[in-house]
FITI-75685 format. One record per residue (C-alpha): chain; x, y, z negated. Coordinates in nm, 4 decimals, padded with zeros to 6 digits, m for minus. Each point is the difference from the previous one (the first is absolute). Example, Ala and Ser with C-alpha at 12.3 -4.5 7.8 and 13.67 -1.06 7.14 Angstrom:
<recs>
REC|A|01.2300|m00.4500|m00.7800
REC|A|00.1370|00.3440|00.0660
</recs>
This chain:
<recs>
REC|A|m00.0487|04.7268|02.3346
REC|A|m00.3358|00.1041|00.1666
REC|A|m00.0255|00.2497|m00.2652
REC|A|00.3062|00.1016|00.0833
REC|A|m00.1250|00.0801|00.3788
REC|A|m00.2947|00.1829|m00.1337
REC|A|00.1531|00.2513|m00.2207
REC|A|00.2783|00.0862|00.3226
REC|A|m00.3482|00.0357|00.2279
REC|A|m00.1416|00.2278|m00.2831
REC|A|00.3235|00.2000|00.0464
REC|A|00.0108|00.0007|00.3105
REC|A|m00.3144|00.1274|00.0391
REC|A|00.0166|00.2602|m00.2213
REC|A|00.2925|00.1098|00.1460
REC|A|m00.1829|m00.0092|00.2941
REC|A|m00.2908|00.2330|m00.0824
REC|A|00.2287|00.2187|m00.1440
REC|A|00.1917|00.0881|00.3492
REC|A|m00.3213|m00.0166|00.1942
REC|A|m00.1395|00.2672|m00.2483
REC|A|00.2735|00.2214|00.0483
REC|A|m00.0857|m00.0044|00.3748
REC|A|m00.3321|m00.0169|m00.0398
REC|A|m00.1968|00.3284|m00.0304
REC|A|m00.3375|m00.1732|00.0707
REC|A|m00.2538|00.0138|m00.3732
REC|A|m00.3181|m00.1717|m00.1041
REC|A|m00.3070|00.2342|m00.1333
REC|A|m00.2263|m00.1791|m00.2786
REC|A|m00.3024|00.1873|m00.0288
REC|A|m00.2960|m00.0543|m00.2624
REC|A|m00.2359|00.2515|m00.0436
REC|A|00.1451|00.2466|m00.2124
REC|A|00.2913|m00.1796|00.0365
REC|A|00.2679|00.0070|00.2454
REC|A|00.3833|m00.1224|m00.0373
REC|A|00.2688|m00.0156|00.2761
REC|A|00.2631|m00.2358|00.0224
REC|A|00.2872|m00.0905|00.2216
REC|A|m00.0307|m00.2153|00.2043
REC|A|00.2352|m00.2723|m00.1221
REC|A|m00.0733|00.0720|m00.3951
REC|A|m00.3527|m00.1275|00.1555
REC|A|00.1544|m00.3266|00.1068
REC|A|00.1684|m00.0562|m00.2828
REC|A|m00.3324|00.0439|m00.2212
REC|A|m00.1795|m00.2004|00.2384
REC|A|00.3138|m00.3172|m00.0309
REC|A|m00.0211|00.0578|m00.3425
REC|A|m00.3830|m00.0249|m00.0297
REC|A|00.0233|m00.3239|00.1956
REC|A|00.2852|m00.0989|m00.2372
REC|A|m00.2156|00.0575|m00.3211
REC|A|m00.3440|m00.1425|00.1440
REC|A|00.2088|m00.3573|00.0889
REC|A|00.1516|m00.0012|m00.3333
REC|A|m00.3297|00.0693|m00.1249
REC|A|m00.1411|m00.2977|00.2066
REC|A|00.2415|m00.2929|m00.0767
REC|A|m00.0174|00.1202|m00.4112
REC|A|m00.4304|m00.0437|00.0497
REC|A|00.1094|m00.3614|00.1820
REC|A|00.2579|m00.1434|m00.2622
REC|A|m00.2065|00.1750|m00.2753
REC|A|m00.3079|m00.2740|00.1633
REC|A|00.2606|m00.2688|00.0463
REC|A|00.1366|00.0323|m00.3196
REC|A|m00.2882|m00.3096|m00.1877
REC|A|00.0912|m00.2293|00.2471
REC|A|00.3951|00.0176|00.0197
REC|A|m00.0122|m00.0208|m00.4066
REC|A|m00.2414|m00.2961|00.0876
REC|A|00.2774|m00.1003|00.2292
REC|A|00.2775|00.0852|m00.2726
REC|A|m00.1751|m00.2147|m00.2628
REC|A|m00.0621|m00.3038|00.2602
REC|A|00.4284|00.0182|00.0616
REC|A|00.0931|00.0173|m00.3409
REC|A|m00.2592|m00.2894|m00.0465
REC|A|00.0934|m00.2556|00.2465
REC|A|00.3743|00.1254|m00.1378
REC|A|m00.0474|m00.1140|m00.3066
REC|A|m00.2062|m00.3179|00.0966
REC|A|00.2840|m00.1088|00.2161
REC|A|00.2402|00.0280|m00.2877
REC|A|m00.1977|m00.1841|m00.2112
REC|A|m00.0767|m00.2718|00.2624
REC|A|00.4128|m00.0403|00.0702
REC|A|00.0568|00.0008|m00.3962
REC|A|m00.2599|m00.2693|m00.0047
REC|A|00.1409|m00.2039|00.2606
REC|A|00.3328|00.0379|m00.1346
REC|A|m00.1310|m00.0624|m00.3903
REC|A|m00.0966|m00.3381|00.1709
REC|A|00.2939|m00.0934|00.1852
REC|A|00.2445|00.0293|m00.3528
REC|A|m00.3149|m00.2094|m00.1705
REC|A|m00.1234|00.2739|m00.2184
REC|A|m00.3685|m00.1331|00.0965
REC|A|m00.2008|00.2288|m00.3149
REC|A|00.2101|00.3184|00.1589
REC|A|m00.0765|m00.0834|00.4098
REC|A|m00.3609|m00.0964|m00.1032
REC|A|m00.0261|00.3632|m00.2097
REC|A|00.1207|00.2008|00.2876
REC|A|m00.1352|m00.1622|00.3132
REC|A|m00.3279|00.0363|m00.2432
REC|A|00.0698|00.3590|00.0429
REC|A|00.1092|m00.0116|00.3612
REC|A|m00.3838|m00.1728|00.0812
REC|A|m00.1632|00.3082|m00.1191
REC|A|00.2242|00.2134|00.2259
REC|A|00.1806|m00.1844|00.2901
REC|A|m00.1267|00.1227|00.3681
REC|A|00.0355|m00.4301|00.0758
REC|A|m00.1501|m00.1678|m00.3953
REC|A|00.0087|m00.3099|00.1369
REC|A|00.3418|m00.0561|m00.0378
REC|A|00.0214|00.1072|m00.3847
REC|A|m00.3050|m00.2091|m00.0920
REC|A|00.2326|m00.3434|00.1434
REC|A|00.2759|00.1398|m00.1627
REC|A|m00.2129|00.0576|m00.3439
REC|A|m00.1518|m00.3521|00.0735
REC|A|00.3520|m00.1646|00.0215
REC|A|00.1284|00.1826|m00.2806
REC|A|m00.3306|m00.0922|m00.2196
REC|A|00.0306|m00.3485|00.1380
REC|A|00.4175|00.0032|m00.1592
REC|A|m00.1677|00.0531|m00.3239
REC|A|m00.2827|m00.2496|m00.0168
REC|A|m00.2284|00.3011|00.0237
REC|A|m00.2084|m00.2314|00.2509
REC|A|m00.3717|00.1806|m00.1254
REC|A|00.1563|00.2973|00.1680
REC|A|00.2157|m00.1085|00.3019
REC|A|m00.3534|m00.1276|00.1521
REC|A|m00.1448|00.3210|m00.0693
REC|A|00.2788|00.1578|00.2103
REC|A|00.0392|m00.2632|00.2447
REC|A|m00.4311|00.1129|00.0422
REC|A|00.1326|00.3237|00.0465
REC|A|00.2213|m00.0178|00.2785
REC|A|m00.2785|m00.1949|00.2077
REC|A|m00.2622|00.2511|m00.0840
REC|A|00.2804|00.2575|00.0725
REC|A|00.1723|m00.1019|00.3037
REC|A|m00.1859|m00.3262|00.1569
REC|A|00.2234|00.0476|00.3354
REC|A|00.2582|m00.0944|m00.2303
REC|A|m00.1289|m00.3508|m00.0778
REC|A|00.3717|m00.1827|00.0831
REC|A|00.1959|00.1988|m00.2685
REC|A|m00.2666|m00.1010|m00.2641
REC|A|m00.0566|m00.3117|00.0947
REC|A|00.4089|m00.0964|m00.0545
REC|A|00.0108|00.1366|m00.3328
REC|A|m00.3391|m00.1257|m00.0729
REC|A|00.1633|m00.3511|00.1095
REC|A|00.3070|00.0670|m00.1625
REC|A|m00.1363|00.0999|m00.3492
REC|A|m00.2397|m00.3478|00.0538
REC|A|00.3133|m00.2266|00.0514
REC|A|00.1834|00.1540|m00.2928
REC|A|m00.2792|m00.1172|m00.2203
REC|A|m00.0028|m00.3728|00.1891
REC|A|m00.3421|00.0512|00.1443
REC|A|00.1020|m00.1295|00.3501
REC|A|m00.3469|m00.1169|00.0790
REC|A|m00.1576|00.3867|m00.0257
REC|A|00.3580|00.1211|00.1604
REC|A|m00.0872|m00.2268|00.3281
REC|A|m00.3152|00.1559|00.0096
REC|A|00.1607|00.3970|00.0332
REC|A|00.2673|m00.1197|00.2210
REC|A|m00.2446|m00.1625|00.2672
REC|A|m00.1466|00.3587|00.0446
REC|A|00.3301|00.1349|00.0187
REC|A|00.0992|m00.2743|00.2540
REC|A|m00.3195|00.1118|00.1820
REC|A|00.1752|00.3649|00.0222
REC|A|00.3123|m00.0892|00.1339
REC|A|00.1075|m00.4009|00.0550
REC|A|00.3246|00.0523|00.0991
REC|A|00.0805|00.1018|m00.3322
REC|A|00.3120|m00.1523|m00.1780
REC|A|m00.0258|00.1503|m00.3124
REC|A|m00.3661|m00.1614|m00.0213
REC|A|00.1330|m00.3249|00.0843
REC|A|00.2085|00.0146|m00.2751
REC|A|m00.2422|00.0889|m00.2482
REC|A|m00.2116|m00.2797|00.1468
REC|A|00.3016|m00.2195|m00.1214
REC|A|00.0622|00.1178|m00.3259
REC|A|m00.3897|m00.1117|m00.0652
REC|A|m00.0001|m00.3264|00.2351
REC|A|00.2954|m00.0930|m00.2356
REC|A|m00.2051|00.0479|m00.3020
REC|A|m00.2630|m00.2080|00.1186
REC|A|00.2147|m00.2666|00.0586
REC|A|m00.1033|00.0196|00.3704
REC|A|00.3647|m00.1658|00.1215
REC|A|m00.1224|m00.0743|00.3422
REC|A|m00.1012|00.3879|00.0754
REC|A|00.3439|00.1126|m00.1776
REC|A|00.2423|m00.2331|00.2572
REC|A|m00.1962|00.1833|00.3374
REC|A|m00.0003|00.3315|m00.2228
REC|A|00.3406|m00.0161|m00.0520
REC|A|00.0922|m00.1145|00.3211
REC|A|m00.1762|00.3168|00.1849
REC|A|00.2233|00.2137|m00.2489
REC|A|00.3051|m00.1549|00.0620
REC|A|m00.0824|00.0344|00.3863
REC|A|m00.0461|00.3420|m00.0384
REC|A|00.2946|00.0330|m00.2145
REC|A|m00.2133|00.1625|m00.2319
REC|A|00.1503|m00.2486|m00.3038
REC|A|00.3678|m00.1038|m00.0108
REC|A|00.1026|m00.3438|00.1633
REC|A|00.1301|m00.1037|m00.3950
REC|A|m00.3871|00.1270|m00.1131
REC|A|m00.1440|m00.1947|00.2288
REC|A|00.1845|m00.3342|00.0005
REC|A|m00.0853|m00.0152|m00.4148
REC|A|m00.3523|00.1070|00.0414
REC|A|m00.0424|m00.3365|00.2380
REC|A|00.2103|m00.2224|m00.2180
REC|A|m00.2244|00.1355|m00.2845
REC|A|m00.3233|m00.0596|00.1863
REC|A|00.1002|m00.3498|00.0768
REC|A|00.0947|m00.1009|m00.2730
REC|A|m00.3636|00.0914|m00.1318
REC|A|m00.1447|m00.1627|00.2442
REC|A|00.2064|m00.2666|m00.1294
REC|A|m00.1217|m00.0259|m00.3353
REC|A|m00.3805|00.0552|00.1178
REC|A|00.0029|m00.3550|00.1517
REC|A|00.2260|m00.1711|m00.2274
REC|A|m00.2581|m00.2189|m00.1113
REC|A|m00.1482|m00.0573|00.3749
REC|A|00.2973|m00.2091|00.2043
REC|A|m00.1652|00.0411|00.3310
REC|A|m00.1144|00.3919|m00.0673
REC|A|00.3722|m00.0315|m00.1118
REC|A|00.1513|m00.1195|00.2929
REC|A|m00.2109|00.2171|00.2471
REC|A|00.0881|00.3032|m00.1716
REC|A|00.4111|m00.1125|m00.0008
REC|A|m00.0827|m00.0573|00.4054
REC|A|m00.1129|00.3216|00.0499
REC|A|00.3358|00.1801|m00.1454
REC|A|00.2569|00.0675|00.2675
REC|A|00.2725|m00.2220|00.0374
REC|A|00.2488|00.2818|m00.0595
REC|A|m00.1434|00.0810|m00.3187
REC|A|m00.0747|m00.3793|m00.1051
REC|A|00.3844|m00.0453|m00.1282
REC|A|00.0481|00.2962|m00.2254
REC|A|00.1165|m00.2086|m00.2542
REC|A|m00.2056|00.1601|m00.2662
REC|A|m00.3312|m00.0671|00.2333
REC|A|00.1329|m00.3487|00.0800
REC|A|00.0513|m00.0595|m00.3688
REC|A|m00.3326|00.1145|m00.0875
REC|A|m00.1399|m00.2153|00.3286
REC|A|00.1894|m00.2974|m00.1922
REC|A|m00.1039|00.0325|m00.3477
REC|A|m00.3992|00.0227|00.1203
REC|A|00.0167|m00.2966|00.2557
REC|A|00.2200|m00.2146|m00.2826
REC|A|m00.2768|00.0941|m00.2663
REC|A|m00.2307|m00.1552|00.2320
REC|A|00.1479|m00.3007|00.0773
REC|A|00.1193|00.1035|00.3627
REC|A|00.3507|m00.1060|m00.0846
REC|A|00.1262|m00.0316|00.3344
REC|A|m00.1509|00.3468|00.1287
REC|A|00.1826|00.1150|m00.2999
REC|A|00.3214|m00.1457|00.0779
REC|A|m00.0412|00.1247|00.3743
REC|A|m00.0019|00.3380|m00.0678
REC|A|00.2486|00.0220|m00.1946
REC|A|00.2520|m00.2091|00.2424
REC|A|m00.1409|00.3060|00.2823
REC|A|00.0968|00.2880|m00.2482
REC|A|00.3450|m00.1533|m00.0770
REC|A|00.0735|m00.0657|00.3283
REC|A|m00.0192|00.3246|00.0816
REC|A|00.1480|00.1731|m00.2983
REC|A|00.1731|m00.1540|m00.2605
REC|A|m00.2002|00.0627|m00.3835
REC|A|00.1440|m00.1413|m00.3172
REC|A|m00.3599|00.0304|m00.1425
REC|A|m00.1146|m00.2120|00.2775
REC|A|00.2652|m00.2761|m00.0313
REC|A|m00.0944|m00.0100|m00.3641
REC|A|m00.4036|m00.0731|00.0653
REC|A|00.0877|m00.2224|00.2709
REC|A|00.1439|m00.2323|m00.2844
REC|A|m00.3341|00.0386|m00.2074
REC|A|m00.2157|m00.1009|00.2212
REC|A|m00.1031|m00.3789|m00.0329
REC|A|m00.0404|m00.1043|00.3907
REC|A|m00.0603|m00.3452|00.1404
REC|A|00.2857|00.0143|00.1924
REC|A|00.2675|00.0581|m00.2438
REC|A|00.2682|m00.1342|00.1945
REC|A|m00.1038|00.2311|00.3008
REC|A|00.0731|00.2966|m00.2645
REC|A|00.3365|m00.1702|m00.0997
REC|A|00.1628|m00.0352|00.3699
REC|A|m00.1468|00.3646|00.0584
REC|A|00.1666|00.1360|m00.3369
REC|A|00.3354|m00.1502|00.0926
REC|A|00.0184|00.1352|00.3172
REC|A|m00.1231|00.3682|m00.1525
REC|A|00.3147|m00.0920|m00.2966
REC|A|00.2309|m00.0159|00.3139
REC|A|m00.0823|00.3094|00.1247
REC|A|m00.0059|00.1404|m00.3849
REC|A|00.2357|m00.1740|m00.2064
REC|A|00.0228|00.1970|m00.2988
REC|A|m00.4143|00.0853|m00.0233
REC|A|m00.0765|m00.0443|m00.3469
REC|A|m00.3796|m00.0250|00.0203
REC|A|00.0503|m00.2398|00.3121
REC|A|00.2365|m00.2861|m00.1859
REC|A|m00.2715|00.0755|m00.3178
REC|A|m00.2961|m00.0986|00.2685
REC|A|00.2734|m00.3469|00.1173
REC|A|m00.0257|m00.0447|m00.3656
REC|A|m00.3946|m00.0193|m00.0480
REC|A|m00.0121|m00.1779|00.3526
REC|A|00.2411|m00.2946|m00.0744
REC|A|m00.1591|m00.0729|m00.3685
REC|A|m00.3042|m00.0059|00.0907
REC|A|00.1300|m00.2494|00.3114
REC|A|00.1878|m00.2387|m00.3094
REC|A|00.3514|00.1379|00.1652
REC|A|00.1046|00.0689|m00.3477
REC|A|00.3818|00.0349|00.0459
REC|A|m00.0424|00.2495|00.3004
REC|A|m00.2896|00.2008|m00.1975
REC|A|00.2275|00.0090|m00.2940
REC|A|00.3458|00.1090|00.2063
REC|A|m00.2446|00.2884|00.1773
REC|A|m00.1316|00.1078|m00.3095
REC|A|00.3994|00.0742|m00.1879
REC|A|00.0604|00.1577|00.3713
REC|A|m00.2205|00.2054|m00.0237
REC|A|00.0019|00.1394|m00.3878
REC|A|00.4195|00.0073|00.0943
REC|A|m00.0735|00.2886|00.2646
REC|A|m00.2986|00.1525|m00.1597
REC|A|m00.1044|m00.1236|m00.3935
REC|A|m00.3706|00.0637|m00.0146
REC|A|m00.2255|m00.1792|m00.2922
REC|A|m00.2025|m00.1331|00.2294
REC|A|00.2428|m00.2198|00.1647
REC|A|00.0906|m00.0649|m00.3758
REC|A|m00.3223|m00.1410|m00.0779
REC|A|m00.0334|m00.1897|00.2983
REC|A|00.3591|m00.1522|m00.0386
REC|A|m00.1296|m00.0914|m00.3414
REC|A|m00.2687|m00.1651|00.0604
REC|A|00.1489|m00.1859|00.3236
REC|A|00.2652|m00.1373|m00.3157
REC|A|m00.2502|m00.0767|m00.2241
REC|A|m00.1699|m00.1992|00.2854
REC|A|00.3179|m00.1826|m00.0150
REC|A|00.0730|m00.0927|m00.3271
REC|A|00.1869|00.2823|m00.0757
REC|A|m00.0995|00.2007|m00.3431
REC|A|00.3107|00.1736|m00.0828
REC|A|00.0941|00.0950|00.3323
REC|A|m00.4061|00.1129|00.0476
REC|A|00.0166|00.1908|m00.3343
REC|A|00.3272|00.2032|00.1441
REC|A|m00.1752|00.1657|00.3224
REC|A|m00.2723|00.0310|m00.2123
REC|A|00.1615|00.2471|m00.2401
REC|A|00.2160|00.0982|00.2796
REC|A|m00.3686|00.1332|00.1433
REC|A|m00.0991|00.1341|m00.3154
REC|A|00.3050|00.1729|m00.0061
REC|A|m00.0379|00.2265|00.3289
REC|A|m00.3707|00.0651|m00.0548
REC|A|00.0935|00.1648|m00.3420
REC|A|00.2901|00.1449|00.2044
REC|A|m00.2180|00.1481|00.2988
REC|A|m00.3728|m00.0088|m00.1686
REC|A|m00.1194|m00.1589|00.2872
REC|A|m00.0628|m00.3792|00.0629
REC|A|00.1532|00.0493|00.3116
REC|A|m00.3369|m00.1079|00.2243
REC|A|00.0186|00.1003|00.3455
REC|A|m00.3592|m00.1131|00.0929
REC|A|m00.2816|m00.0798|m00.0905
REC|A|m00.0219|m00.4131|00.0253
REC|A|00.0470|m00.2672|m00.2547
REC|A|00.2469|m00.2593|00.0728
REC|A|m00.1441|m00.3604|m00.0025
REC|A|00.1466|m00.1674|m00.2797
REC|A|00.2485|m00.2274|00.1039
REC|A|m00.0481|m00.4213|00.0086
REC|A|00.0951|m00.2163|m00.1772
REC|A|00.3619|m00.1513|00.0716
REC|A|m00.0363|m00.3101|00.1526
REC|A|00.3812|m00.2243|m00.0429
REC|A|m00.0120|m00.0966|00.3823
REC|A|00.0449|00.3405|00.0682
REC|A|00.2482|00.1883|m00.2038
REC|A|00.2778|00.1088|00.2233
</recs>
């Protein structure tokens, strides 16, 4: 378009000196000595325009002619940082579809190029890193400091990240307090900080890590609940041979969490290990009154209190509320033989193998019979037991106690 408008203003022009020259009469006279030549006078401006026209052409050819190094300079830099950026997006994308030798090869390239290098080195470092190239994935992880040291917080997470892949929480804690120091409001750091307190077994830290998280919905309410159960229950099994560290660290767990029934079971096993029957036995009656577990009702049976009536009454009234609970009337069972009640132990153990046969009611039915002077009758539910374990391939164990063997019959008190 503009040169559009200057070719019609050369026209016009031209069509311009041509009328005033035909009205004109007026000349120009050139003289050098010998010389003299006579011209119109508007052939004169027109040689004049046309001088001026030549002598600017003349001046911007001179100017690109001295431009010309530096825009090839600048053509070369273009096609450079072109080609780095392709090679730094091929590399980025090599890594995301896990073809680390390919992303490491062409963010390689993109380092010697790229306008930003940092970036390719982390991306050559985390590709290097993928393939156990760890010799080299330093050396890169060097050269993004030395290259970009405003850019400590990007190195520092992969750095971190690369650390905790190889379970070296202890050096990974050291990177993420600098990055902490850089910005500690940062969720992402928090949780890397618990993918490392977790490998050090630091269960404490993990419940107020996880906790923040959750708070700041940065982990789902489902990922959060488990990673608490799962720190308690380590904390759990770090005191199980302390009762008091035991019972400070079961005081310490919310209430609310306290009867999940696989904490609670947990909680039970420990404290029964340790002689703490009746803690045992408590926390189980505070889970099940609150949720009804058939794993539960079963270790309440197994556990050897000195109040075994107390479990009895508190069984029944659970059986009222649960008639047809398989692993409840198996628990009656184990509580009323080891109580002597031998016709009630015997009548819950056939109740419960008639709604749900399991060998370990077998074996427990057997040896309540045996007990009683019963061989045949044992040797039944004991191939009956044998029977469904070669049937299922599984004992059919639903925790982790041992039932007290039962006592011996005494006459007096065979119902």
């Amino acid at each position: 378009m503009r040169a559009l408008i200057w070719i019609v203003l050369l026209f016009a022009l031209a069509v311009g000196f041509t009328l005033a020259g035909k009205y004109d009469p007026g000349y120009a006279v050139l003289v050098y000595p010998p010389y003299r030549v006579e011209l119109s006078l508007t052939l004169m401006v027109v040689v004049f325009l046309g001088l001026l026209v030549l002598g600017h052409l003349f001046f911007r050819l001179a100017s690109a002619t001295l431009r010309l190094p530096e825009q090839v300079r600048a053509f070369r830099a273009r096609k450079r940082e072109q080609k780095s950026r392709e090679a730094l997006s091929e590399a980025l994308t090599a890594l995301l579809e896990m073809r680390y030798s390919r992303a490491e090869k062409r963010a390689v390239e993109a380092l010697t190029l790229d306008s930003v290098p940092w970036q390719a080195a982390l991306i050559a470092a985390r590709a290097a890193h993928e393939i156990k190239a760890y010799s080299r994935r330093d050396g890169y992880l060097a050269q993004a400091e030395q290259l970009a040291p405003d850019q400590a917080m990007a190195r520092l997470v992969t750095e971190v990240g690369c650390l905790l892949d190889e379970h070296r929480a202890e050096a990974a804690l050291t990177r993420l307090k600098q990055a902490v120091a850089l910005d500690p409001g940062h969720a992402g750091l928090q949780k890397l900080e618990l993918r490392a307190q977790q490998m050090l077994k630091n269960w404490d830290r993990v419940l107020e890590l996880a906790a923040a998280l959750e708070k700041r919905q940065a982990l789902e309410p489902v990922v959060a609940e488990q990673l608490r159960l799962n720190a308690h229950l380590e904390n759990l099994k770090l005191n199980c041979n302390n009762a008091a560290a035991l019972a400070a660290t079961w005081q310490k767990i919310p209430g609310v969490e306290k009867i999940q029934p696989r904490l609670a079971q947990a909680a039970a096993s420990v404290f029964a290990a340790l002689g703490e029957t009746r803690t045992a036995i408590e926390v189980i009656e505070q889970s099940l009154a609150q949720q009804w577990d058939e794993t539960l009702a079963r270790v309440y049976g197994e556990i050897d209190g000195a109040d075994t009536l107390h479990q009895i009454e508190r069984a029944e009234k659970w059986l009222s509320e649960h008639p047809r609970d398989a692993a409840l009337l198996l628990s009656l069972g184990r509580l009323c033989a080891r109580q002597l009640l031998w016709g009630k132990a015997q009548s819950f153990f056939e109740a419960s193998l008639a709604i749900a046969p399991a060998s370990e009611t077998c074996f427990a039915l057997a040896q309540l019979l045996e007990q009683m002077g019963q061989p045949e009758a044992a040797c039944q539910h004991y191939r009956q037991g044998m029977a469904l374990i070669a049937d299922t391939g599984q004992p059919g164990r639903y925790c982790g106690f041992t039932p007290s063997p039962l006592p011996s019959p005494h006459p007096a008190r065979i119902a």
